[in-house]
N, C-alpha and C positions, 0 to 999 in steps of 0.2 A: 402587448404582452407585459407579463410584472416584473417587476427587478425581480422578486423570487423566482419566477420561471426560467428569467433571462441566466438566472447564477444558477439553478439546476441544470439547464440545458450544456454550459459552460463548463460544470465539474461531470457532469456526464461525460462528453468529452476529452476531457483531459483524462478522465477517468479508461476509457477505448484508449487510448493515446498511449498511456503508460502499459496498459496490456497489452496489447500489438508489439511495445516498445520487450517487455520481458517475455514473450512467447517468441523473439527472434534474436534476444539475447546469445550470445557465446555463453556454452557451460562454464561455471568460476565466477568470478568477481564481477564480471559486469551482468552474469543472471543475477547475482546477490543483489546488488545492485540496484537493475531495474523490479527486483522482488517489492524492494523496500519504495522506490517512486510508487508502483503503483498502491502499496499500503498504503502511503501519504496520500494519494489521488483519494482513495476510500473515506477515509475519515475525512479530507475535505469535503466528498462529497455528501457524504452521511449529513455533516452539517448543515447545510442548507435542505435536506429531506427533513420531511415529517416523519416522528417516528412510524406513522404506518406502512410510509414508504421506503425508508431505511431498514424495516424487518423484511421486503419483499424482494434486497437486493441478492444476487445468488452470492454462495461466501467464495471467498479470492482463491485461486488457486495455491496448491501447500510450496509454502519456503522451501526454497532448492536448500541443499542439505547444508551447506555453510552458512546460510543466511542468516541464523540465530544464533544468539550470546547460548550461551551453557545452558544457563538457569531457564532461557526461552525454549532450548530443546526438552528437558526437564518435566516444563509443565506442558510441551506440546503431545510427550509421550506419557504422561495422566490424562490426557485427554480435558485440559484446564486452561489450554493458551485462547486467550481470546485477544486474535493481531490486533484490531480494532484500538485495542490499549496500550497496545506495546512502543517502546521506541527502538530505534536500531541501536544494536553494540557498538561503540564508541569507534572502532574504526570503520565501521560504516558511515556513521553519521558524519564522521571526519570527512568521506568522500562524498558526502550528501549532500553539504553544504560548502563543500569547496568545488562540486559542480555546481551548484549554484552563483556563487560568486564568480564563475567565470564567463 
């Protein structure tokens, strides 16, 4: 197998991981939460796909209703949010990577 296969295989996974992990989320903060892992799990995964295969992935299920800053709800009700690009509101990302660090 190729390193590529081996790292797609790998963010696939991680990718399952984080969903399973936010479909058995508590409503609140730790859906928010696990919202936002599996966003990151996405776009890491995306990266290592070809875009042909990154246009074939199904889109993420919608942010639990606090999951987004203002302006991300905004442009999710113009129908103009594309998560793919987004970063989490600053007190998520504060718990994003303060799980990580731990």
């Amino acid at each position: 197998m190729s390193d590529t296969t081996v790292a797609a295989i790998r963010a696939q996974r991680a990718e399952v991981e984080a969903l399973l992990a936010f479909k058995h989320a508590e409503p609140g903060e730790e859906e928010n939460l696990a919202w936002w892992r599996l966003q990151q799990a996405r776009v890491a995964r995306r990266a290592v796909l070809s875009d042909k295969d990154a246009a074939r992935l199904p889109t993420l299920p919608p942010p639990p209703a606090h999951a987004l800053s203002w302006w991300q709800g905004v442009k999710q009700r113009l129908g103009v949010l594309k998560v793919e690009q987004e970063s989490p509101p600053r007190a998520i990302a504060r718990r994003l990577g303060s799980a990580r660090g731990a």
